[in-house]
NUKOL-336356 format. One record per residue (C-alpha): x, z, y. Coordinates in pm, whole numbers. Layout:
# NUKOL-336356
<rodren><east>X</east><up>Z</up><north>Y</north></rodren>
...
***
This chain:
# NUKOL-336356
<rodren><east>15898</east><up>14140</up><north>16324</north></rodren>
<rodren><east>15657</east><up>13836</up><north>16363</north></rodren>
<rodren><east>15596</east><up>13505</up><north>16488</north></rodren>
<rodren><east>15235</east><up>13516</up><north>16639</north></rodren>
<rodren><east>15060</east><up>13124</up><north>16686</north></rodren>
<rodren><east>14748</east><up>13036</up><north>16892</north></rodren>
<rodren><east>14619</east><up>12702</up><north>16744</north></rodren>
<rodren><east>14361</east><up>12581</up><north>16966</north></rodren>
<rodren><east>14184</east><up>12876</up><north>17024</north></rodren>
<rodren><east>13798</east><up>12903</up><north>17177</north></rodren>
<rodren><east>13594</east><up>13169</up><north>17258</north></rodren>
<rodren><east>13234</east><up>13109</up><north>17337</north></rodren>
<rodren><east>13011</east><up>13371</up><north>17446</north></rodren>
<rodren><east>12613</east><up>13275</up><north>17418</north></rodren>
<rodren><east>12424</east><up>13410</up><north>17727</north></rodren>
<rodren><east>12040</east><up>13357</up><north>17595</north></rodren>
<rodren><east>12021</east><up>12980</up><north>17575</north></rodren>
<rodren><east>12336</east><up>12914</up><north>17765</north></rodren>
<rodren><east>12703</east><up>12881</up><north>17630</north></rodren>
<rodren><east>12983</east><up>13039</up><north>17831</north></rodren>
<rodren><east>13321</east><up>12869</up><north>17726</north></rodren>
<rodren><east>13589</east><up>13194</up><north>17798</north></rodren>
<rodren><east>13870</east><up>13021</up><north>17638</north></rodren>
<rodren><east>13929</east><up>12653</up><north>17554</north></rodren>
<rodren><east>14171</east><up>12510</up><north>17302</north></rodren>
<rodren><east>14490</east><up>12778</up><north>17376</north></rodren>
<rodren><east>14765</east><up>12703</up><north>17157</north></rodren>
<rodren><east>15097</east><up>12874</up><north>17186</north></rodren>
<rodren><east>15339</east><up>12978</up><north>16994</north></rodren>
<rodren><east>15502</east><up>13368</up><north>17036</north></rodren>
<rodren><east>15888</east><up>13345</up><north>16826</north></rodren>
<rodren><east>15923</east><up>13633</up><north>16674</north></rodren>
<rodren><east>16105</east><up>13896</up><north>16938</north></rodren>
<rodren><east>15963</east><up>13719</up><north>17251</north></rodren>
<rodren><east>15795</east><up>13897</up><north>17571</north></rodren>
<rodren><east>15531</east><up>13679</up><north>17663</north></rodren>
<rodren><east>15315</east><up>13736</up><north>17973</north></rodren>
<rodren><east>14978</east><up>13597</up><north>18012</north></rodren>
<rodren><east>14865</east><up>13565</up><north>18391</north></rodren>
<rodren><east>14627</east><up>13458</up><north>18568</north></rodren>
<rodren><east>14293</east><up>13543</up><north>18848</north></rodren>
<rodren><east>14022</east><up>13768</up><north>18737</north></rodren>
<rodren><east>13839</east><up>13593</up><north>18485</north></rodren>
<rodren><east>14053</east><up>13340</up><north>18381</north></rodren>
<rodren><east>14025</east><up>13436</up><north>17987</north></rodren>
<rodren><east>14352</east><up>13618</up><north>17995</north></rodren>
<rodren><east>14227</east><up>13948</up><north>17837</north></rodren>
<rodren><east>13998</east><up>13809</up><north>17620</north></rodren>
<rodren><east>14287</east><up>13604</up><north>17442</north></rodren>
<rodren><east>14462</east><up>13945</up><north>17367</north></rodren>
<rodren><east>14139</east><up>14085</up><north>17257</north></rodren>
<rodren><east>14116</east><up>13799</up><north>17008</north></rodren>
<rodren><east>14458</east><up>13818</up><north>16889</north></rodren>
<rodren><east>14386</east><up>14225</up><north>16840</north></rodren>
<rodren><east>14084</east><up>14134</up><north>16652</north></rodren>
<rodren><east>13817</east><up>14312</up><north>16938</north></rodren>
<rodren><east>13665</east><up>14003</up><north>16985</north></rodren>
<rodren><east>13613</east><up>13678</up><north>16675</north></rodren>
<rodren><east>13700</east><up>13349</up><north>16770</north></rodren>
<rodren><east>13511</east><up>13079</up><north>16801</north></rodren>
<rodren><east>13681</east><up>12794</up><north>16692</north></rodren>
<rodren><east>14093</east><up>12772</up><north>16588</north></rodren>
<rodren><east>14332</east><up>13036</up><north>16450</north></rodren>
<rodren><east>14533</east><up>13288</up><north>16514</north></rodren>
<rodren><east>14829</east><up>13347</up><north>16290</north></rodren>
<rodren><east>15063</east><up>13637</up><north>16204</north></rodren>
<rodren><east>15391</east><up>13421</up><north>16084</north></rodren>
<rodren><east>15164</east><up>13204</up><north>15827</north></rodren>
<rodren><east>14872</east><up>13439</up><north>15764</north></rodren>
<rodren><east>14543</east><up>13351</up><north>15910</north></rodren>
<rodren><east>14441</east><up>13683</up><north>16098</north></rodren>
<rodren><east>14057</east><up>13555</up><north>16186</north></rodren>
<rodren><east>13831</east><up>13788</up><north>16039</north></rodren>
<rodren><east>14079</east><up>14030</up><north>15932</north></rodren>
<rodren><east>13985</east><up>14358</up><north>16071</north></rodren>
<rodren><east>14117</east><up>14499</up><north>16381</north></rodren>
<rodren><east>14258</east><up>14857</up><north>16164</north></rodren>
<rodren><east>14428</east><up>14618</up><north>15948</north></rodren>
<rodren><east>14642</east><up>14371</up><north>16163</north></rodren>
<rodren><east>14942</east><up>14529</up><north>16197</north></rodren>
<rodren><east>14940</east><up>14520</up><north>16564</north></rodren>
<rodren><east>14947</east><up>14821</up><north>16832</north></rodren>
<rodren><east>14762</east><up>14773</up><north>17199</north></rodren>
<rodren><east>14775</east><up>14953</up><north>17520</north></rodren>
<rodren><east>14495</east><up>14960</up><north>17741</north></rodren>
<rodren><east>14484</east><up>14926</up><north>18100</north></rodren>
<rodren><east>14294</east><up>15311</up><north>18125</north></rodren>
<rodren><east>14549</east><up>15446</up><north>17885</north></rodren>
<rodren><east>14239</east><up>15527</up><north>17635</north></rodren>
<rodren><east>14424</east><up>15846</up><north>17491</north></rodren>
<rodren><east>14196</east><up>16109</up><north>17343</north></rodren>
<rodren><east>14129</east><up>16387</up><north>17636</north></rodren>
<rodren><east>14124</east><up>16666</up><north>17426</north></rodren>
<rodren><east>14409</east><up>16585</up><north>17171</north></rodren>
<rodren><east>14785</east><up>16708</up><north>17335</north></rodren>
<rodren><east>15022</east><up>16405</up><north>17369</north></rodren>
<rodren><east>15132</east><up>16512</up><north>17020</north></rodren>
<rodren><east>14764</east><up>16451</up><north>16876</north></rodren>
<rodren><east>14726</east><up>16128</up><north>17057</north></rodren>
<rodren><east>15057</east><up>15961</up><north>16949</north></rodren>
<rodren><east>15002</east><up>16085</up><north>16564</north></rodren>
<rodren><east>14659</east><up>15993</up><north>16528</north></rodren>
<rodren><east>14676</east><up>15639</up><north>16412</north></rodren>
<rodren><east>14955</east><up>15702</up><north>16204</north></rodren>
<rodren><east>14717</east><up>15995</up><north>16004</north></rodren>
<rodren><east>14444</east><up>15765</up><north>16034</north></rodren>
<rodren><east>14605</east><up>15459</up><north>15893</north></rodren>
<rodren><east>14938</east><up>15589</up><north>15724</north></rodren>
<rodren><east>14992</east><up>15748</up><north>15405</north></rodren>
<rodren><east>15328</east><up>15932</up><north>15534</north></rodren>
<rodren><east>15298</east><up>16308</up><north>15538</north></rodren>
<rodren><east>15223</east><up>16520</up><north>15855</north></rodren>
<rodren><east>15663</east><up>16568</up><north>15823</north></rodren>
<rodren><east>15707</east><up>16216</up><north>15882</north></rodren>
<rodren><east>15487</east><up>16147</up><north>16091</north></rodren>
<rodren><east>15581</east><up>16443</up><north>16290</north></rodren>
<rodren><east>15928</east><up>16312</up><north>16300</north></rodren>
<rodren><east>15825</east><up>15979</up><north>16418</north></rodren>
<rodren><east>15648</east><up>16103</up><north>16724</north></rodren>
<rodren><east>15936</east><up>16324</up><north>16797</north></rodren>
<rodren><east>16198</east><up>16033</up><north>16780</north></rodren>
<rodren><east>15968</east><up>15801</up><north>16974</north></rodren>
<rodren><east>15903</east><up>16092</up><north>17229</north></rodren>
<rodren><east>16256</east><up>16108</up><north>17290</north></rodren>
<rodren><east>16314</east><up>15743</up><north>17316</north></rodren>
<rodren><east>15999</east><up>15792</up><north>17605</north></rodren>
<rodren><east>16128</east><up>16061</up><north>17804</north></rodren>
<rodren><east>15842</east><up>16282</up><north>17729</north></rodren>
<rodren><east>15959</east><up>16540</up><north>17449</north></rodren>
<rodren><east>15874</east><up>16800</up><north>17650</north></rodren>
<rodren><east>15504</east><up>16729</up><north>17730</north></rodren>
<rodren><east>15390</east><up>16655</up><north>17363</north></rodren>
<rodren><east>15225</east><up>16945</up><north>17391</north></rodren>
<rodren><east>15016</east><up>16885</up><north>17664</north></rodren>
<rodren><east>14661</east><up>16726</up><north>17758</north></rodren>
<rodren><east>14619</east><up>16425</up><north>17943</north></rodren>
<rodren><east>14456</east><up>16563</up><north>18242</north></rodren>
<rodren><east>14773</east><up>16794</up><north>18259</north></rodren>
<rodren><east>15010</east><up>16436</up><north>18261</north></rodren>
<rodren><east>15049</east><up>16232</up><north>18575</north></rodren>
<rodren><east>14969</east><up>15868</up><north>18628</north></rodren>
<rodren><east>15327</east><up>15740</up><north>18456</north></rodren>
<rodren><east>15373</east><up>16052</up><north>18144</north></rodren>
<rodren><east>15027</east><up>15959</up><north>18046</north></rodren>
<rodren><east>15117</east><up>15594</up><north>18041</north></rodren>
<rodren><east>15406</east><up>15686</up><north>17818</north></rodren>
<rodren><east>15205</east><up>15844</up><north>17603</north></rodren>
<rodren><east>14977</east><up>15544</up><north>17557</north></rodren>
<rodren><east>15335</east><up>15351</up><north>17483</north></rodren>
<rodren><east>15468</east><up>15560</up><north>17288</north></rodren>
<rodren><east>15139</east><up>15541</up><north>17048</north></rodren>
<rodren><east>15191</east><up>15186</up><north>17014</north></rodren>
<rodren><east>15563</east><up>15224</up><north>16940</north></rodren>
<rodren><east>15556</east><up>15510</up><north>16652</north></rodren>
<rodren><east>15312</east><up>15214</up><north>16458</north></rodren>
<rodren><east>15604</east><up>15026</up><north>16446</north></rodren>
<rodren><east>15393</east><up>14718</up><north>16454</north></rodren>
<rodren><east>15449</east><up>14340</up><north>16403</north></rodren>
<rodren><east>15346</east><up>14275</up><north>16782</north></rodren>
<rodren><east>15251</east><up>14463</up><north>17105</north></rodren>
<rodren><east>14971</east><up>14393</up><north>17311</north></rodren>
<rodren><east>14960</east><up>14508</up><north>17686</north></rodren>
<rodren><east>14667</east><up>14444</up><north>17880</north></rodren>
<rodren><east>14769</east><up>14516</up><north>18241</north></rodren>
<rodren><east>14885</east><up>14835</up><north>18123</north></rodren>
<rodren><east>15084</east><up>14966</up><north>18501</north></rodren>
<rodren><east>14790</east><up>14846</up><north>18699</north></rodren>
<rodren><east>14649</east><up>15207</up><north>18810</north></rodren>
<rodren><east>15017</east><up>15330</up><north>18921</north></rodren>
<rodren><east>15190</east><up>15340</up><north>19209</north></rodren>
<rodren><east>15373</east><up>15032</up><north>19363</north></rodren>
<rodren><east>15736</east><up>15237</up><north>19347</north></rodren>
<rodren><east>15616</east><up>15399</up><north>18953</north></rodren>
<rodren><east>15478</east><up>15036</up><north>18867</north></rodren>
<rodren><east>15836</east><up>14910</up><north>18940</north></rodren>
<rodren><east>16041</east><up>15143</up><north>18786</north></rodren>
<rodren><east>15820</east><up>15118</up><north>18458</north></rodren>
<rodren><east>15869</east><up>14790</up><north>18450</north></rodren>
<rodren><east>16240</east><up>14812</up><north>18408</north></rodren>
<rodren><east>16158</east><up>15058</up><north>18140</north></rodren>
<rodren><east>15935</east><up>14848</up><north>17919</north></rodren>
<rodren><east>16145</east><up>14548</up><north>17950</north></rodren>
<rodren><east>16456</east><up>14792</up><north>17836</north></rodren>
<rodren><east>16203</east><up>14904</up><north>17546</north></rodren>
<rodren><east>16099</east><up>14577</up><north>17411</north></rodren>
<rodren><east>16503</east><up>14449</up><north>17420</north></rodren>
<rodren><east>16568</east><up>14759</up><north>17240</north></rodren>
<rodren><east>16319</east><up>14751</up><north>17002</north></rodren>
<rodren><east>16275</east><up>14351</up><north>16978</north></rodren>
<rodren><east>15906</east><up>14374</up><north>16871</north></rodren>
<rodren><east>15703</east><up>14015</up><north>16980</north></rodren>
<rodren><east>15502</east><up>14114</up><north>17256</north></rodren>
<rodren><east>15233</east><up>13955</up><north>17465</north></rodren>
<rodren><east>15168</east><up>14138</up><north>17814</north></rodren>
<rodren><east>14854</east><up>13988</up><north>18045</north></rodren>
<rodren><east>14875</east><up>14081</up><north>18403</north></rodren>
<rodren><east>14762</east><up>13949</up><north>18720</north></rodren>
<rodren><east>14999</east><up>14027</up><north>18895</north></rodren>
<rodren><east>15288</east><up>13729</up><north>18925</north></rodren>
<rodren><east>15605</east><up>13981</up><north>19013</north></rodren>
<rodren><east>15522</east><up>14141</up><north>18687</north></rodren>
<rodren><east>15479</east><up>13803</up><north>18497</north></rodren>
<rodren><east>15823</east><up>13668</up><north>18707</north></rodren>
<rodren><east>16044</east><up>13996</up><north>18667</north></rodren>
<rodren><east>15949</east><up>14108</up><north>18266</north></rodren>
<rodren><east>15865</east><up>13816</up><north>18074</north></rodren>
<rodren><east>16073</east><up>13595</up><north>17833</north></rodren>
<rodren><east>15818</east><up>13329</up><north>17911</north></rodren>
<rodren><east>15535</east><up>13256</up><north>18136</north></rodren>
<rodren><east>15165</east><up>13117</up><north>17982</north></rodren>
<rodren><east>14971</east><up>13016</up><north>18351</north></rodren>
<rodren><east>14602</east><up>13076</up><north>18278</north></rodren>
<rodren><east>14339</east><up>12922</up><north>18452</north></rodren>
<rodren><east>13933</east><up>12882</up><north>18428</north></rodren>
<rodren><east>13987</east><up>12973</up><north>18051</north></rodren>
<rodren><east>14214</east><up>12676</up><north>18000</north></rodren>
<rodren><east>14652</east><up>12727</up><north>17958</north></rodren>
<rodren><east>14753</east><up>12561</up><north>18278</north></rodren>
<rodren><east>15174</east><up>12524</up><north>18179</north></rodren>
<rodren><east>15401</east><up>12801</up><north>17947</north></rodren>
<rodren><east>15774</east><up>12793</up><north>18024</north></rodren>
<rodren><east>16078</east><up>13017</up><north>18171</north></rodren>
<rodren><east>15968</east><up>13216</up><north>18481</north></rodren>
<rodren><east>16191</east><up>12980</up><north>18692</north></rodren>
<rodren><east>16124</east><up>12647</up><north>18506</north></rodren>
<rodren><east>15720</east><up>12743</up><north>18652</north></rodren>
<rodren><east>15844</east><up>12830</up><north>18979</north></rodren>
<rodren><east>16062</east><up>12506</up><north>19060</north></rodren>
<rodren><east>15885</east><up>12261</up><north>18790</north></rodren>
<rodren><east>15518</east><up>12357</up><north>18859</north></rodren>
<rodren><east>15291</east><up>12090</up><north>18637</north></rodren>
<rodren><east>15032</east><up>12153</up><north>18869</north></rodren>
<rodren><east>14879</east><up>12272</up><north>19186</north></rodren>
<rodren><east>14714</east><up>12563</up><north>19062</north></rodren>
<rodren><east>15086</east><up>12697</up><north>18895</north></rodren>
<rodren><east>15231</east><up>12627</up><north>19210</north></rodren>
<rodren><east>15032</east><up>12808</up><north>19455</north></rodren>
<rodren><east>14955</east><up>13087</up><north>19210</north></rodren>
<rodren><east>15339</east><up>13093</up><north>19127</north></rodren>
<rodren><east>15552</east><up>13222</up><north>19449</north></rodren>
<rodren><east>15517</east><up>13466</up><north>19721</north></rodren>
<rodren><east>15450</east><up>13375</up><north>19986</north></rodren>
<rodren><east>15268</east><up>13102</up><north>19798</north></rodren>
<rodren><east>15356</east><up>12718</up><north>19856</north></rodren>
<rodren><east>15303</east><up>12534</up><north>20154</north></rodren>
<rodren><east>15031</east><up>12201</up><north>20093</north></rodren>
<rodren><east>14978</east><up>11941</up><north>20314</north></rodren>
<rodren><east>14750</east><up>11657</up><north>20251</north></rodren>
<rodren><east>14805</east><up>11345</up><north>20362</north></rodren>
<rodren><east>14817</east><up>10952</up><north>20210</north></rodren>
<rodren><east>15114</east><up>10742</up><north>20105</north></rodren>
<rodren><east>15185</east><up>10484</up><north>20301</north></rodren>
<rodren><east>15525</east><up>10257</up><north>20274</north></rodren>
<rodren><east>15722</east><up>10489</up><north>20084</north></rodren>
<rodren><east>15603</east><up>10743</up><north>20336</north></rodren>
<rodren><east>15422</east><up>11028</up><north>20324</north></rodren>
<rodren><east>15136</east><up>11045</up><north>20640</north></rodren>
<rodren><east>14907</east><up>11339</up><north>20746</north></rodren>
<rodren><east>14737</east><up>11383</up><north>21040</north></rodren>
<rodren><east>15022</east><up>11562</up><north>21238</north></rodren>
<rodren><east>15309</east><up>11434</up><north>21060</north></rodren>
<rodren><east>15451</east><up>11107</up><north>20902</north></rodren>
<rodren><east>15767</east><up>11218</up><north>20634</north></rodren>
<rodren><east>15974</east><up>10920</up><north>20457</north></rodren>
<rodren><east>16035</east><up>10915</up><north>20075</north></rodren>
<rodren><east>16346</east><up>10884</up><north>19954</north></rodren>
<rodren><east>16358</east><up>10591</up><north>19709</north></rodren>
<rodren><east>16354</east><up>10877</up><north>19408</north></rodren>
<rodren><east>16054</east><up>11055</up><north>19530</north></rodren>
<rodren><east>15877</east><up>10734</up><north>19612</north></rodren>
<rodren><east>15915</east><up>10572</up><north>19269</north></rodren>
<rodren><east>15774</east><up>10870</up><north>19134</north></rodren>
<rodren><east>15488</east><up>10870</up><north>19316</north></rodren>
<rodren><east>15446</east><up>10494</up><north>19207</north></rodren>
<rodren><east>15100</east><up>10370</up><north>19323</north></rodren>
<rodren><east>14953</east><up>10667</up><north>19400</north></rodren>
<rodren><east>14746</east><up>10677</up><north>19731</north></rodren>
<rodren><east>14594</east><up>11057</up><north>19813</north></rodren>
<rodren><east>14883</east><up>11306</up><north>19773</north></rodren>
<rodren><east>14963</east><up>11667</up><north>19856</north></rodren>
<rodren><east>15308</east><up>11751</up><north>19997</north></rodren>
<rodren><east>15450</east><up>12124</up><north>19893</north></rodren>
<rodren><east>15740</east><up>12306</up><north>20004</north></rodren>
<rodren><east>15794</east><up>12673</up><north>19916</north></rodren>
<rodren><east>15845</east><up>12886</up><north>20260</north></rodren>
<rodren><east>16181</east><up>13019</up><north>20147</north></rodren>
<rodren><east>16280</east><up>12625</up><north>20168</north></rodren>
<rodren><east>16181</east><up>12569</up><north>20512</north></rodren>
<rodren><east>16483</east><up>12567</up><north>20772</north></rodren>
<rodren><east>16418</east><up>12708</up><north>21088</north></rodren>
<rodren><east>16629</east><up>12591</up><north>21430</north></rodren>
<rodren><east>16879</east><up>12473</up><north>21125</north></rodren>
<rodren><east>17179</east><up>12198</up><north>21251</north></rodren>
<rodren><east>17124</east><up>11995</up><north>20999</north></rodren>
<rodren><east>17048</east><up>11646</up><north>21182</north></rodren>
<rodren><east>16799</east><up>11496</up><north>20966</north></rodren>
<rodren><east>16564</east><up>11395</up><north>21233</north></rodren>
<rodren><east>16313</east><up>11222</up><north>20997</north></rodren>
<rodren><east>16263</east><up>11584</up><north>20816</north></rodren>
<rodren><east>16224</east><up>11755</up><north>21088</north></rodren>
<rodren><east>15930</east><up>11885</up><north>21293</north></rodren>
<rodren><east>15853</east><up>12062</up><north>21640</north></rodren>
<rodren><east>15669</east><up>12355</up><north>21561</north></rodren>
<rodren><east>15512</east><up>12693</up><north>21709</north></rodren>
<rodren><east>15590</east><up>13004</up><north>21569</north></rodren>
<rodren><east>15201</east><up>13163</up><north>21596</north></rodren>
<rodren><east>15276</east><up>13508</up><north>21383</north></rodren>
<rodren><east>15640</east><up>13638</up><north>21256</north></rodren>
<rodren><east>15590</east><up>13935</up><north>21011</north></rodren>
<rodren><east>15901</east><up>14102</up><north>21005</north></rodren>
<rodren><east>15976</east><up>14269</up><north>20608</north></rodren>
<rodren><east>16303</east><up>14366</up><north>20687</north></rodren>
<rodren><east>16561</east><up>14188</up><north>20454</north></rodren>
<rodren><east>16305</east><up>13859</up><north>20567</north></rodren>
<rodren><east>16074</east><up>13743</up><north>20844</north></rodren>
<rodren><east>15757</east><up>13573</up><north>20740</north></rodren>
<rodren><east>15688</east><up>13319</up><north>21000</north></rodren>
<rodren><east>15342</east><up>13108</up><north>21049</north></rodren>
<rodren><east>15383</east><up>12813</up><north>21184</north></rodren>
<rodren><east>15151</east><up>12542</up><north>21358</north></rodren>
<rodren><east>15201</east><up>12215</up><north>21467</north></rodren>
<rodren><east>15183</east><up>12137</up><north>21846</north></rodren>
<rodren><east>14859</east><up>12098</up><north>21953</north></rodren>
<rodren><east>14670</east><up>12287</up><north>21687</north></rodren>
<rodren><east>14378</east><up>12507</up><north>21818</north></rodren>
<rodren><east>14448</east><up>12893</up><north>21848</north></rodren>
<rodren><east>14467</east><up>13075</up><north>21523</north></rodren>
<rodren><east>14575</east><up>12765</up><north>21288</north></rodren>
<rodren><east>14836</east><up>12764</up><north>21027</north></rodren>
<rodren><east>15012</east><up>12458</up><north>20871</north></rodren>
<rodren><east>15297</east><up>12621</up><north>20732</north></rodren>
<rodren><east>15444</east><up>12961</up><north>20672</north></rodren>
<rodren><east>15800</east><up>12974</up><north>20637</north></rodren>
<rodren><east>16063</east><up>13252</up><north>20551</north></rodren>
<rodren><east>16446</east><up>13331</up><north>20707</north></rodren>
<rodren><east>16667</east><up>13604</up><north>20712</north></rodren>
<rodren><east>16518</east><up>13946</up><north>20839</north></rodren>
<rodren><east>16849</east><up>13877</up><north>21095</north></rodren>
<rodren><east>16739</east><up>13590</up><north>21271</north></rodren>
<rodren><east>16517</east><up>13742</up><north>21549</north></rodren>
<rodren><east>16209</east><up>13463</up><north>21604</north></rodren>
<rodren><east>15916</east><up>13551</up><north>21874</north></rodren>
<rodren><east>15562</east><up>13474</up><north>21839</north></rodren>
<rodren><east>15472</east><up>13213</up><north>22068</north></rodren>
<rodren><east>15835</east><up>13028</up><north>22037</north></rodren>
<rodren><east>15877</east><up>12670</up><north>21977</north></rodren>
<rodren><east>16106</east><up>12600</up><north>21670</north></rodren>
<rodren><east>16218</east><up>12348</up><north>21479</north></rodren>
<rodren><east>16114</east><up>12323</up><north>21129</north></rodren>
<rodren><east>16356</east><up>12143</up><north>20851</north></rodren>
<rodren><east>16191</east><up>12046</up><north>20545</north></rodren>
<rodren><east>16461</east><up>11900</up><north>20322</north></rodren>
<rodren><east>16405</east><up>11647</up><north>20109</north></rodren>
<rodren><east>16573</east><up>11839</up><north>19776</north></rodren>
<rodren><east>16295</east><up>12141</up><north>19798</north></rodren>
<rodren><east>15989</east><up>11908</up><north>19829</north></rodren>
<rodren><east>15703</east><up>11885</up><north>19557</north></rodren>
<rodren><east>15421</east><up>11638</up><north>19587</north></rodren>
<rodren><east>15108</east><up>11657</up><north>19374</north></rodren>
<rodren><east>14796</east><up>11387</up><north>19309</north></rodren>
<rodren><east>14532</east><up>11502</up><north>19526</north></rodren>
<rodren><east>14262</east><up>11413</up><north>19275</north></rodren>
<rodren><east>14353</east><up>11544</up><north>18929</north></rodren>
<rodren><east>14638</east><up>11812</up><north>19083</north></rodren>
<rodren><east>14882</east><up>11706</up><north>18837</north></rodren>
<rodren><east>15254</east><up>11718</up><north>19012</north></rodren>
<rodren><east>15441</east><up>11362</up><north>19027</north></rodren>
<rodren><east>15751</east><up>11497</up><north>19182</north></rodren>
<rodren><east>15923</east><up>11831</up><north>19129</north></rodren>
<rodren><east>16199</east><up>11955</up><north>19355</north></rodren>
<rodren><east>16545</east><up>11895</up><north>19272</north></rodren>
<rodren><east>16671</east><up>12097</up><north>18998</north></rodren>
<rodren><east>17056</east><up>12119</up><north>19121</north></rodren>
<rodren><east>16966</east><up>12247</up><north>19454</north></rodren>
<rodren><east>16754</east><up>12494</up><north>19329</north></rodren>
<rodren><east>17062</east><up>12607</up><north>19132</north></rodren>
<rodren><east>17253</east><up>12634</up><north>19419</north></rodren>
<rodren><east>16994</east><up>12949</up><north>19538</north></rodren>
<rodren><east>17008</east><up>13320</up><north>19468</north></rodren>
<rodren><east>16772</east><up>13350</up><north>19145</north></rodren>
<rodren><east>16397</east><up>13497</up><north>19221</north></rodren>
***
């Protein structure tokens, strides 16, 4: 296996007499065995990082190295490194058999024995023995998907590269193949890096999290070091669903002050906001106690529930500050799918001090992350 390192990677494309920067200064570095997962919006620069490290597109400015050898300008045939596609890509009029041998025919010297041995073991390993004889237009959604896996896998490459590769299947297939390629890269321990949009995916599969953002690597860490130590704004409000609650406001005498609500620092939180003046207040909606008995006055706001979403197993409940015109949210919080809330009720809304994260309004940066130990002290994500 390898260790795969992004050292300040660029990629400019040139649109006639303009420059478009698609990637600025990445550096990371993939230990050998690791599932990493690149995520981010549309556009961010996500896929064209894996299409760099799989040699589809050059790079600007940096490197890219495969434990200490320099892979820029080594062809894409001869990295030893297997990709799956988001469309699959497998060959409509080869059988599953075809498609999963070609590369090895192409780029092996084994003999067609071996190589027909590989396939079999991998197909095995897949689930799909019995379809290696097929086309793709006679495999579903999820065997075709295998297929395009178990290509990659009979390569037995250095490192796999997955760009959104569950994104055209079903939510209940997407989930279940999750659990199967996080079983297959444990089993197989081959250094992978996986780009998605999607943050459950990126949460749920990954070893570690790279936050990508307007071409530029916003903060890489555990899955739950992003979602209770978010660097930023952007990581926390793309990190989380429901998505962090923000508030903007001013700090004023070791107190926090918006326009409907005035919340005291205690002396930790204020020291660490130090001299700061514009700030943004965040709370995560699963943090958020509603008609709690927990006494702390100061923390605690009269509030009307405008919209409760029941999900079953949790109500989502938008909430608005008394007052507010018709159809405004300030904060959407989350309780038990047992605790029966109306639409139009008044509640009272506890925002403890432990969960709270506040963020420079001007450069986004976070100043104060929530308290580690009673995050601990919650069910993991």
């Amino acid at each position: 296996m390898a260790r795969l390192v992004l050292d300040d990677v660029t990629k400019v494309f040139e649109d006639g007499d303009e420059e478009i920067v698609a990637v600025e200064d990445i550096s990371v570095e993939i230990p050998d065995g690791e599932f990493l997962v690149l995520v981010g919006p549309s556009g961010c620069g996500k896929s064209t990082t894996l299409r760099m490290i799989a040699g589809l597109e050059t790079v600007t400015d940096g490197e890219i190295r495969l434990d200490d050898a320099v892979q820029n300008g080594v062809r894409t045939q001869d990295r030893d490194i297997a990709m799956v596609f988001q469309s699959y890509a497998l060959y409509p009029h080869k059988t599953a058999r075809g498609n999963m041998s070609f590369g090895l025919e192409e780029a092996t010297d084994l003999s067609d024995a071996e190589i027909d041995e590989r396939v079999t073991e991998v197909a095995s390993m897949m689930g799909i023995e019995d379809l290696l004889d097929r086309h793709p237009g006679e495999l579903s959604g999820g065997q075709q998907q295998r297929v395009a896996l178990g290509r990659a896998i009979v390569r037995d490459p250095e490192v796999f590269l997955m760009d959104e590769p569950l994104s055209n299947l079903d939510a209940k297939l997407r989930a279940e193949m999750r659990t199967e390629l996080q079983q297959l890269q444990e089993q197989l321990g081959v250094t992978t890096v996986y780009v998605t949009h999607d943050q459950t995916e990126a949460m749920t599969m990954s070893d570690r999290i790279a936050v990508m953002n307007d071409g530029r690597l916003q903060q890489v860490g555990r899955p739950l070091e992003l979602y209770h130590e978010p660097t930023n704004l952007f990581v926390a409000q793309f990190i989380g669903e429901p998505s962090m609650n923000f508030l903007s406001g001013r700090h004023e005498n070791s107190t926090f002050v918006a326009d409907r609500l005035q919340y005291p620092f205690p002396e930790t939180v204020a020291d660490a906001v130090g001299g700061a003046t514009d700030l943004v207040l965040g709370i995560r909606p699963e943090d958020i106690e509603l008609d709690g008995a927990d006494g702390d006055s100061a923390h605690e706001f009269e509030m009307t529930a405008t919209v409760v979403e029941p999900m079953g197993n949790q109500n989502v409940v938008h909430l608005a500050f008394p007052g507010e015109t018709e159809g405004t949210e300030d904060l959407v919080a989350t309780t038990d799918g047992r605790q029966r809330i109306e639409s139009g009720a008044t509640v009272t809304a506890h925002v403890p001090v432990e969960a709270i994260h506040v963020f420079d309004a001007e450069s986004g940066e976070a100043l104060y992350t929530r308290d580690m130990a009673f995050a601990e002290q919650e069910p993991m994500l």
